[in-house]
ZAFIKOL-296700 format. One record per residue (C-alpha): residue in one letter; x, y, z. Coordinates in Angstrom, 1 decimal, padded with zeros to 4 digits. Example, Ala and Ser with C-alpha at 12.3 -4.5 7.8 and 13.67 -1.06 7.14 Angstrom:
! ZAFIKOL-296700
<site aa="a" x="012.3" y="-004.5" z="007.8"/>
<site aa="s" x="013.7" y="-001.1" z="007.1"/>
END
This chain:
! ZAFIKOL-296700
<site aa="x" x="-071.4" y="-035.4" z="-027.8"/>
<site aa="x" x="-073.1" y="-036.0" z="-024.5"/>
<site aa="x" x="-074.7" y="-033.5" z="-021.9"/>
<site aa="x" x="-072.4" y="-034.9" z="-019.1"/>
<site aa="x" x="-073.8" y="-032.7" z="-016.6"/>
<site aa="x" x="-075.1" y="-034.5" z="-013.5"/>
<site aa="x" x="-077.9" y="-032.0" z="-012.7"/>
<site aa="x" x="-078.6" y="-030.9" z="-016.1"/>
<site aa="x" x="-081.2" y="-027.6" z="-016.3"/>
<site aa="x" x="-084.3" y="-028.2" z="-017.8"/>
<site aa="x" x="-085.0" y="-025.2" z="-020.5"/>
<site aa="x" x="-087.4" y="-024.4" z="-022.4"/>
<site aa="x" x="-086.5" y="-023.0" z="-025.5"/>
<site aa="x" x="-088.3" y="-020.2" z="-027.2"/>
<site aa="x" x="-087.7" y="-018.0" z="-030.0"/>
<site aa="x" x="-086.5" y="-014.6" z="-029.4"/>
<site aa="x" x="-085.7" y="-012.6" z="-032.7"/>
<site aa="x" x="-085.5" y="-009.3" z="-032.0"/>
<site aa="x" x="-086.0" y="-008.2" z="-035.4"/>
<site aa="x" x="-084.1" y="-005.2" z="-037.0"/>
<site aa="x" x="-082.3" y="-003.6" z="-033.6"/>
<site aa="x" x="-078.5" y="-004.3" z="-035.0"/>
<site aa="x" x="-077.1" y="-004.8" z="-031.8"/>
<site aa="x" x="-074.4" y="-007.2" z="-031.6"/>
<site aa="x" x="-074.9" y="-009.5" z="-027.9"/>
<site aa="x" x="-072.1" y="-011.3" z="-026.8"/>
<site aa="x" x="-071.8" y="-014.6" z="-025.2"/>
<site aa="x" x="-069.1" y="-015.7" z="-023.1"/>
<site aa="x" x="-068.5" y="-019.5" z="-022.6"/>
<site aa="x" x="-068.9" y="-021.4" z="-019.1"/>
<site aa="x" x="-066.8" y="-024.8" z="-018.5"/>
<site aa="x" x="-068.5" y="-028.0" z="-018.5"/>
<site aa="x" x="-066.8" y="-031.1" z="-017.5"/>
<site aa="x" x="-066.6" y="-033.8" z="-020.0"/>
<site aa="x" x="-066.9" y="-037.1" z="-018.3"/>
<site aa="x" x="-064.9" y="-036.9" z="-015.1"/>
<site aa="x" x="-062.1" y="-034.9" z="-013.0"/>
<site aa="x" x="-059.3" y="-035.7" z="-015.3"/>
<site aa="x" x="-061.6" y="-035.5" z="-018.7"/>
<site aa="x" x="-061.6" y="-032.5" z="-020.9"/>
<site aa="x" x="-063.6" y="-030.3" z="-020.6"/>
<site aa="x" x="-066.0" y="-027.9" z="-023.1"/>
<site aa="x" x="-066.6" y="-024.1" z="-023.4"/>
<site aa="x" x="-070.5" y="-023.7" z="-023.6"/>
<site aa="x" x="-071.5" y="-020.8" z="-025.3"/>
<site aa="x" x="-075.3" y="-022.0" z="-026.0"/>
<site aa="x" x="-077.7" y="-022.4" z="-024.7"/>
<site aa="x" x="-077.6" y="-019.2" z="-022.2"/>
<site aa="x" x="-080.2" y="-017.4" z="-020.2"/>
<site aa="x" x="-080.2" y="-014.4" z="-022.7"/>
<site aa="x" x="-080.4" y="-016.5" z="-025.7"/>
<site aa="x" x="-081.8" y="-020.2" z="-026.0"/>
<site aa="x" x="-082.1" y="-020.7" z="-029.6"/>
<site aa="x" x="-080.1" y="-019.2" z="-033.0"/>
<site aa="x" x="-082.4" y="-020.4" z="-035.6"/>
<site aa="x" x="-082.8" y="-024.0" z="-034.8"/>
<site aa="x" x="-079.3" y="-024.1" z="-033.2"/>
<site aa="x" x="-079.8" y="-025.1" z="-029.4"/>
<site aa="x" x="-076.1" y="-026.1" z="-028.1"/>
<site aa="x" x="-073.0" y="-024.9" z="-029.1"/>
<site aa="x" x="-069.8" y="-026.5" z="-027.5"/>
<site aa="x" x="-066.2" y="-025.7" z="-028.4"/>
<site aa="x" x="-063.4" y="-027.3" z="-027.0"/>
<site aa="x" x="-059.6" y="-027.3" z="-027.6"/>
<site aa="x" x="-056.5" y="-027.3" z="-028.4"/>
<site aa="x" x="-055.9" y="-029.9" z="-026.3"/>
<site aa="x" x="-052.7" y="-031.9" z="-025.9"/>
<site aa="x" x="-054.4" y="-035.7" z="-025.6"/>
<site aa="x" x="-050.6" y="-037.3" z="-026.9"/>
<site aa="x" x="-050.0" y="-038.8" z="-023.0"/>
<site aa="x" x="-053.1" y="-037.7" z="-021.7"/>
<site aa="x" x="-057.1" y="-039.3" z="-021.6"/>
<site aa="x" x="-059.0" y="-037.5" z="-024.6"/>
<site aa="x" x="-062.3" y="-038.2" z="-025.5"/>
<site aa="x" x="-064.4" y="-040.8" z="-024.4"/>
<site aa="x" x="-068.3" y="-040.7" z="-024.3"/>
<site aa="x" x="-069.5" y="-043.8" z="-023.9"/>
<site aa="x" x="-073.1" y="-044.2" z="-025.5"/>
<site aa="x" x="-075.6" y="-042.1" z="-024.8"/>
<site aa="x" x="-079.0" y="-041.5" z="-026.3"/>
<site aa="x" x="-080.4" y="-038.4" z="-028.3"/>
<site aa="x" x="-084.1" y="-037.7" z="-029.5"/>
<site aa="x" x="-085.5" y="-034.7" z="-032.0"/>
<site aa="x" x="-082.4" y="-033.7" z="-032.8"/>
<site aa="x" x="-079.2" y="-033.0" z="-035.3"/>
<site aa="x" x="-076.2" y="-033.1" z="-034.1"/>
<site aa="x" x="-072.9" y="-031.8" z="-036.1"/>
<site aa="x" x="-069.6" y="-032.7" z="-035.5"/>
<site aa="x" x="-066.8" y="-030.2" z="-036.9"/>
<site aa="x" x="-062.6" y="-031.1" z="-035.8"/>
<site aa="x" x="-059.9" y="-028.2" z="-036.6"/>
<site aa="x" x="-058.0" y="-030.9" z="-035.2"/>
<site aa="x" x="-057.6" y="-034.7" z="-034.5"/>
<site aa="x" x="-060.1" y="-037.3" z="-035.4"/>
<site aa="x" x="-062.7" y="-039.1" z="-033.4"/>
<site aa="x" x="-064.3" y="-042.2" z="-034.1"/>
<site aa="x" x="-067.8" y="-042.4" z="-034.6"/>
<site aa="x" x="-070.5" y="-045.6" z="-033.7"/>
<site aa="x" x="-074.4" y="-045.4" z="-033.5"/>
<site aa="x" x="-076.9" y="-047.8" z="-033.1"/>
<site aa="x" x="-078.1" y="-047.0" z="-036.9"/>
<site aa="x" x="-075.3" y="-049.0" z="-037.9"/>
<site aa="x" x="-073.1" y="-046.3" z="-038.4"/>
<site aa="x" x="-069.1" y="-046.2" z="-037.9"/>
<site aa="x" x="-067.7" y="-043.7" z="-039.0"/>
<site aa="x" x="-064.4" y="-041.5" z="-038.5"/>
<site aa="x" x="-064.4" y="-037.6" z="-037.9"/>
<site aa="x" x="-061.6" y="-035.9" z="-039.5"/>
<site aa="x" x="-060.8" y="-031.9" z="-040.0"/>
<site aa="x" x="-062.7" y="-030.1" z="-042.2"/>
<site aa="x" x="-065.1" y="-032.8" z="-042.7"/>
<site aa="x" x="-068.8" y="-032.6" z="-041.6"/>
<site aa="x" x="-070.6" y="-035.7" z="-039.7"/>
<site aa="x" x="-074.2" y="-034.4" z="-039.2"/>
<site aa="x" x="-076.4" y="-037.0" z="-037.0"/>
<site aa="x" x="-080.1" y="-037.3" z="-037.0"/>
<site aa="x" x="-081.4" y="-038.5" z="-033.5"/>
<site aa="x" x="-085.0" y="-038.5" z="-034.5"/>
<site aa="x" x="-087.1" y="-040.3" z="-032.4"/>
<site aa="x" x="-084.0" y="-041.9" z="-030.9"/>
<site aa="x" x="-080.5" y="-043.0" z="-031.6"/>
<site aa="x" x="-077.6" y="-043.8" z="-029.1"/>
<site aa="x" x="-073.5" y="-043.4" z="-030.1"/>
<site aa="x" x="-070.3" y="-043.2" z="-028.6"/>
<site aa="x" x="-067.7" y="-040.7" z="-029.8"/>
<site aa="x" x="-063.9" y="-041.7" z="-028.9"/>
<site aa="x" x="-060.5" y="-039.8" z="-030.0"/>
<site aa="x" x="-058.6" y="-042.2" z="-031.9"/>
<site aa="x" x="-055.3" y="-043.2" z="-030.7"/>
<site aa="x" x="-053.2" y="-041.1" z="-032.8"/>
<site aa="x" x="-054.7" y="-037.7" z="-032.2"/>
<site aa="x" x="-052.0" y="-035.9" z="-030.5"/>
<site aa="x" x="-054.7" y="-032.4" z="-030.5"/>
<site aa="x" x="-058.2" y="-032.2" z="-030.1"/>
<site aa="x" x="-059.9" y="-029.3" z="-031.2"/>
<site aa="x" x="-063.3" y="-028.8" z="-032.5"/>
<site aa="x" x="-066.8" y="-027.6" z="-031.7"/>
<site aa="x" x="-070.1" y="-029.8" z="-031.4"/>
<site aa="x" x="-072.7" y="-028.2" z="-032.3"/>
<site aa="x" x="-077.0" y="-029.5" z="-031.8"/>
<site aa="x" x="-080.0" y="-028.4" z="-034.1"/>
<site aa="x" x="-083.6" y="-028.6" z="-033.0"/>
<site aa="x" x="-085.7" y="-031.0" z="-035.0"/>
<site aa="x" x="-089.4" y="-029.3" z="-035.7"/>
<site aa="x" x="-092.4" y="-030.8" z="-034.6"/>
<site aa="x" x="-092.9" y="-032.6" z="-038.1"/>
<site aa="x" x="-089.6" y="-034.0" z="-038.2"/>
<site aa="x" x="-088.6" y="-035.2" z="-034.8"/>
<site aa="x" x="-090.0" y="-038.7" z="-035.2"/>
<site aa="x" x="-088.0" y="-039.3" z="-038.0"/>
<site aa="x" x="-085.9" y="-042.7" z="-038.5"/>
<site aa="x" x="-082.2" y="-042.1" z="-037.2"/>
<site aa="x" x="-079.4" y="-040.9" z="-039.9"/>
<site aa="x" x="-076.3" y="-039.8" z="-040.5"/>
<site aa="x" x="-074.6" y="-037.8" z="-043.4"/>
<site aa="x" x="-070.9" y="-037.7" z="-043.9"/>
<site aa="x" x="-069.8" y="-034.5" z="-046.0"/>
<site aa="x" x="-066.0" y="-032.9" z="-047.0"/>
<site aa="x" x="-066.6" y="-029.7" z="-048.3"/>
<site aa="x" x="-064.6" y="-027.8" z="-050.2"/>
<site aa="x" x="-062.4" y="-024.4" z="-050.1"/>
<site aa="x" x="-064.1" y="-021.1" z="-051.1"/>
<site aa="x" x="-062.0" y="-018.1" z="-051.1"/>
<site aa="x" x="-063.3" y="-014.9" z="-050.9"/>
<site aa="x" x="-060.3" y="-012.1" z="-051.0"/>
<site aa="x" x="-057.8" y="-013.2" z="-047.7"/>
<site aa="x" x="-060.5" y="-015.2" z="-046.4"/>
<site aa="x" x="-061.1" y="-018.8" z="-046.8"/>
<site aa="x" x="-064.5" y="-020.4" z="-046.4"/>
<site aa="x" x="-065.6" y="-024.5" z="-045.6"/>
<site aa="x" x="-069.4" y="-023.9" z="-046.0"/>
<site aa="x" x="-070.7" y="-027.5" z="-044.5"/>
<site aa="x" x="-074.2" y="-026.7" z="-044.3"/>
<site aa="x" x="-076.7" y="-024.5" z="-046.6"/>
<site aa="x" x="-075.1" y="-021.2" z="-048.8"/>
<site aa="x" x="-073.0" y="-018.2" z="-048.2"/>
<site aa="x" x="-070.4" y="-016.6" z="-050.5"/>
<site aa="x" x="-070.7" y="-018.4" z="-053.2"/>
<site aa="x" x="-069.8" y="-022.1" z="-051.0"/>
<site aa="x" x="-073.2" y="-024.7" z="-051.1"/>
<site aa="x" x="-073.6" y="-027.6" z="-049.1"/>
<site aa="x" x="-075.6" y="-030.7" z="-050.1"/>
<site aa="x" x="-076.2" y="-031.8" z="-046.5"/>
<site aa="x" x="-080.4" y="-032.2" z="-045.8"/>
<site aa="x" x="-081.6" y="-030.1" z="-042.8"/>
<site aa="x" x="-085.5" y="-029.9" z="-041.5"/>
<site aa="x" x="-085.4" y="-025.7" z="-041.6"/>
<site aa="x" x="-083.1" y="-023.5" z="-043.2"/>
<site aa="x" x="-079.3" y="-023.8" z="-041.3"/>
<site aa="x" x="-076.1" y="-022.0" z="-042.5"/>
<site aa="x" x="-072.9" y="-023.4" z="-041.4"/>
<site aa="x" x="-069.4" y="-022.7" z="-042.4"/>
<site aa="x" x="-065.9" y="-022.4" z="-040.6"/>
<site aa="x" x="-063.8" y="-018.9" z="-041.8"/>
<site aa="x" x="-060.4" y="-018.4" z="-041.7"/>
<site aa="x" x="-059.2" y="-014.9" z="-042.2"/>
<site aa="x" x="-055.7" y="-013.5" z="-042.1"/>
<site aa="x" x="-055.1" y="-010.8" z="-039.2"/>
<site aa="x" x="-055.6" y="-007.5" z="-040.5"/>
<site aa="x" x="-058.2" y="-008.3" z="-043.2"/>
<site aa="x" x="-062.0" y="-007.6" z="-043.7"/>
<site aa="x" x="-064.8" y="-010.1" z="-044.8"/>
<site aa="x" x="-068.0" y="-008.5" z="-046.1"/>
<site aa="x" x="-070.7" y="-011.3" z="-046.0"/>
<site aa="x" x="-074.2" y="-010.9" z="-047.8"/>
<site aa="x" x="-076.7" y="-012.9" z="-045.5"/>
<site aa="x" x="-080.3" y="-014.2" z="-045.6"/>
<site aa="x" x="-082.3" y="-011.4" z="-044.0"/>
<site aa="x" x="-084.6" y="-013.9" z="-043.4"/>
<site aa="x" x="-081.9" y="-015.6" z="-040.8"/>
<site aa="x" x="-080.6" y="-014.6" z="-037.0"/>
<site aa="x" x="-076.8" y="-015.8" z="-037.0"/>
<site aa="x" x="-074.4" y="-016.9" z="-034.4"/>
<site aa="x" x="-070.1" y="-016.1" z="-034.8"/>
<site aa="x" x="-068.5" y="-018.5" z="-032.7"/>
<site aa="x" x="-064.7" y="-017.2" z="-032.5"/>
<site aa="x" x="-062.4" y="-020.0" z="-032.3"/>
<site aa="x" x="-058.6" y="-018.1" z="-032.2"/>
<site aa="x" x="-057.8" y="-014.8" z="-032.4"/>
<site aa="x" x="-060.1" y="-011.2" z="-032.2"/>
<site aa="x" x="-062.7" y="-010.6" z="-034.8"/>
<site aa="x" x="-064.8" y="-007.4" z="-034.8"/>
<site aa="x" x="-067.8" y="-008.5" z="-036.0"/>
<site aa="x" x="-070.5" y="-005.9" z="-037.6"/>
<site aa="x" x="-067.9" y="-003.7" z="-035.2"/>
<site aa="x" x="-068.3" y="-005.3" z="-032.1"/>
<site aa="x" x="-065.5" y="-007.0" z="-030.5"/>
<site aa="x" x="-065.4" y="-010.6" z="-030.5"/>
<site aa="x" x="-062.4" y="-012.2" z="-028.2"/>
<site aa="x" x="-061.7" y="-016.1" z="-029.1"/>
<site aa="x" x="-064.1" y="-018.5" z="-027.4"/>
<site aa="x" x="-066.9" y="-015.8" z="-027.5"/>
<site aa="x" x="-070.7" y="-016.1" z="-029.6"/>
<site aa="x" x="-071.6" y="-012.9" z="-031.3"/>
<site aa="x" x="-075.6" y="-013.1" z="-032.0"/>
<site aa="x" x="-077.1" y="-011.2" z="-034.9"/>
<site aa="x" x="-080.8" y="-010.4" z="-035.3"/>
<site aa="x" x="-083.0" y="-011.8" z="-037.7"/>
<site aa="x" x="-083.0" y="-008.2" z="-040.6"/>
<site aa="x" x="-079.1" y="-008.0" z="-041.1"/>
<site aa="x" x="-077.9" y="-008.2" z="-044.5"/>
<site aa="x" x="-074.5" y="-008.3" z="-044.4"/>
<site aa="x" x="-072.0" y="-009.5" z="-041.4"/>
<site aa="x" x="-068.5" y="-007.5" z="-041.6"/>
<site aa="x" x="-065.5" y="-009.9" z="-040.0"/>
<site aa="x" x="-062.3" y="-007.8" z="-039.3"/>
<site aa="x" x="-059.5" y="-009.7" z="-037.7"/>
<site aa="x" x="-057.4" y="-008.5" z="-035.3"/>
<site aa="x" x="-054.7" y="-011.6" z="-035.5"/>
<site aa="x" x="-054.7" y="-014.5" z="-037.0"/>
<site aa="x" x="-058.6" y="-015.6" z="-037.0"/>
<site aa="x" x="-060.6" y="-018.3" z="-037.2"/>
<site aa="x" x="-064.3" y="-018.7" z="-036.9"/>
<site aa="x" x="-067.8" y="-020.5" z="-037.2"/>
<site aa="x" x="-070.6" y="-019.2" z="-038.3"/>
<site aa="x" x="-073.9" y="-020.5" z="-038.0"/>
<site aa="x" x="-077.8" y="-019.2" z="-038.8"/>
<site aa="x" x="-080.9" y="-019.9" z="-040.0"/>
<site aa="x" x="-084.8" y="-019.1" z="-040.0"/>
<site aa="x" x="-086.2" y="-018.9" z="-036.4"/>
<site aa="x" x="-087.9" y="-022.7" z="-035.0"/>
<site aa="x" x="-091.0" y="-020.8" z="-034.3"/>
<site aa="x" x="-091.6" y="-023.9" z="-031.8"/>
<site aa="x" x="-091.2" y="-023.7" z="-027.7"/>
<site aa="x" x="-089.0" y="-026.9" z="-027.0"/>
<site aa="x" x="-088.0" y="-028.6" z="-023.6"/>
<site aa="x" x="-084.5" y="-029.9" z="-023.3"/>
<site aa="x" x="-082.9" y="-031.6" z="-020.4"/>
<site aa="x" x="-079.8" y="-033.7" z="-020.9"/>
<site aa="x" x="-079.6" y="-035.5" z="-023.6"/>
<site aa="x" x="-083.2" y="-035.0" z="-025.0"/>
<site aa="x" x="-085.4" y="-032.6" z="-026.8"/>
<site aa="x" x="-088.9" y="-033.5" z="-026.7"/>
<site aa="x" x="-092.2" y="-031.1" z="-026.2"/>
<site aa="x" x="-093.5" y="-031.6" z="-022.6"/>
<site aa="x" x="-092.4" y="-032.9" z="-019.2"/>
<site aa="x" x="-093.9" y="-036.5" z="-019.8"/>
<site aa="x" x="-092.0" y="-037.0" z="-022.7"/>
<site aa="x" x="-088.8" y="-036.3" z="-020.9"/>
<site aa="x" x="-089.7" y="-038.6" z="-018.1"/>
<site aa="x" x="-091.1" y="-041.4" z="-020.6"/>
<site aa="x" x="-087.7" y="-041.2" z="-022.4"/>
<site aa="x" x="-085.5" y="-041.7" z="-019.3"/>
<site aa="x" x="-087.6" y="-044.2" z="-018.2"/>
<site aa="x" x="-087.2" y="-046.2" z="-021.5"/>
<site aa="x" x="-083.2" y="-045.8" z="-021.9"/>
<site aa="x" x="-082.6" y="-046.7" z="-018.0"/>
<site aa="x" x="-084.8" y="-049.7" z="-018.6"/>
<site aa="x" x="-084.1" y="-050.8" z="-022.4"/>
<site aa="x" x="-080.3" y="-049.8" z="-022.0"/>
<site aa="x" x="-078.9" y="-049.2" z="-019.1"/>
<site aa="x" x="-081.0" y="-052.2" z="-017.1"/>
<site aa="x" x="-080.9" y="-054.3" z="-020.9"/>
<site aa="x" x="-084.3" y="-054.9" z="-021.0"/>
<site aa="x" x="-084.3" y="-054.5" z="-024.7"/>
<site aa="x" x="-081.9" y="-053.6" z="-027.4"/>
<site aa="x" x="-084.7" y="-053.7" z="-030.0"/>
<site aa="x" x="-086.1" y="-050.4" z="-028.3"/>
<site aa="x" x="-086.2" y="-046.5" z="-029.4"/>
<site aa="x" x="-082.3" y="-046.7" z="-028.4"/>
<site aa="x" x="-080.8" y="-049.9" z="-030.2"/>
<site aa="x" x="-077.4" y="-050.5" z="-029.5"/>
<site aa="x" x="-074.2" y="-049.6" z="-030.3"/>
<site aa="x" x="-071.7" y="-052.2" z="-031.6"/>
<site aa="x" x="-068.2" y="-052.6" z="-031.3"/>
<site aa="x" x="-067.8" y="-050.5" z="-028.4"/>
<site aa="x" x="-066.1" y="-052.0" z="-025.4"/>
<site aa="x" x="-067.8" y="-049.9" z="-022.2"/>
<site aa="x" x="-070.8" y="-049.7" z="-020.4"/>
<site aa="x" x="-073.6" y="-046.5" z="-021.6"/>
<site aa="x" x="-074.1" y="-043.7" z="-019.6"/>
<site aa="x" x="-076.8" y="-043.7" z="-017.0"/>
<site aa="x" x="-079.1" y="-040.6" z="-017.4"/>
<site aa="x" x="-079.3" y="-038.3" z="-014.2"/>
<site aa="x" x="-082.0" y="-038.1" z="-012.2"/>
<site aa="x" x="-085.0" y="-036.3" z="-012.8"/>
<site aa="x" x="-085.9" y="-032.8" z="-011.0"/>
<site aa="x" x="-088.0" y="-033.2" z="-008.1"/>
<site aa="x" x="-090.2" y="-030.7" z="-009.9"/>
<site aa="x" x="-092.2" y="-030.9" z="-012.9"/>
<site aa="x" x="-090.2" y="-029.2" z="-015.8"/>
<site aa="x" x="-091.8" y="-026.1" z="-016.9"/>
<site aa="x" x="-090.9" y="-022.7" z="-018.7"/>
<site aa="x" x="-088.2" y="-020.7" z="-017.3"/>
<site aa="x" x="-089.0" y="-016.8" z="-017.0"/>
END
């Protein structure tokens, strides 16, 4: 999924792990546009000013139920991505993937498509036409230094039911209670969507070793005690060992985590790279190659079958991009 913002912020991301406090934080999500007045729109829970980075985790969109029967849904037209994974997760409809790795692919519920940008990939992401509801989350990981010029991929991956008392677990990427996932990453990520029943308690061992993000999708969850309301990211420091869900109502949730990047990163729109001149170097390359098709044999390639124009990048801030305080 595209950045659609027109003036996007230029962050630098940093690690914050705030080791063994056991606070809970809460983050609440702000609406971002997808594409256009009468487009859907996403809740944005991450990045935030208080917290830039869970593990390698660096955006975290969530979006739906939406009624799309008589109605636009979605339609990103290509856009480009560099040193970056991006994972797309449906409880709801199906979208239809293309890249310009070749890829074409559909994303179904339950079913995992993790993309690796690299050092740079384009794809368009369209509802199909018989989605009646859309509802999902997109979710982007960080590449570290040594693996952000890797060639562009993508892994396709259905995993399978774990239950764990009430609760039911899809683990789609690394290892929690007792569900594994084959899917590759560049540093340790844990991803999973949980279901559990209103009323009942999930106890959780986690990697101590990992901070960890609760994204609730429906319902209230008190997470580790803290109250969680639907659409909300609860944020665990790195030092917790076990993460207690207790559902209010019928719940449902995604939890994600991993080891801290250790690695300041810039990101502005579409892009993660490590300095301003990167940033400007990669615009300058996907407005020429792309958008002004200079050449489709560049970082970007193209994406086939899709019938559309790509989507100019915005323009650069009149400032040179530097650390936020």
């Amino acid at each position: 999924m595209s950045n659609l913002e027109r003036v996007p912020a230029e962050i630098l991301l940093a690690d914050r792990t705030d080791a063994g406090d056991g606070l809970v934080e809460i983050f609440t999500p702000r609406e971002v546009p997808l594409g256009g007045p009468r487009a859907m729109s996403v809740r944005r829970t991450l990045p935030q000013r208080g917290r830039t980075l869970i593990g390698a985790w660096c955006f975290v969109d969530h979006y739906g139920p939406n009624d799309v029967a008589h109605r636009d849904g979605m339609v990103v037209p290509p856009h480009p991505h560099t040193g970056l994974q991006t994972i797309s997760w449906l409880f709801a409809g199906e979208i239809e993937h293309r890249d310009s790795a070749g890829h074409h692919t559909l994303v179904r519920q339950g079913e995992l498509n993790l993309m690796t940008a690299g050092r740079g990939i384009q794809h368009s992401e369209v509802s199909t036409p018989t989605t009646s509801v859309l509802h999902g989350v997109q979710l982007w990981v960080a590449l570290p230094d040594a693996a952000r010029h890797a060639a562009p991929d993508l892994e396709h991956y259905a995993p399978e039911q774990v239950r764990l008392g009430a609760a039911t677990l899809r683990v789609f990427l690394g290892a929690v209670g007792g569900g594994r996932s084959p899917v590759r990453t560049a540093t340790p990520l844990l991803g999973a969507q949980i279901d559990l029943p209103a009323g009942e308690r999930l106890e959780l061992a986690v990697d101590t070793g990992f901070e960890h993000g609760i994204l609730v999708d429906c319902g209230t969850v008190a997470v580790n005690g803290t109250t969680v309301e639907a659409g909300s990211l609860a944020y665990l420091p790195l030092g917790e060992p076990t993460l207690v869900l207790q559902a209010a109502g019928d719940a449902r949730a995604v939890l994600i985590g991993g080891t801290p990047l250790g690695e300041p990163i810039l990101m502005w729109w579409n892009f993660i790279a490590r300095t301003h001149e990167e940033i400007v170097e990669l615009r300058r390359r996907w407005q020429a190659d792309v958008i002004g098709h200079a050449d489709d044999r560049g970082p970007f390639g193209r994406v086939e079958g899709y019938v559309g124009e790509p989507l100019p990048a915005p323009e650069m801030p009149a400032v040179r991009m530097r650390p936020r305080a």
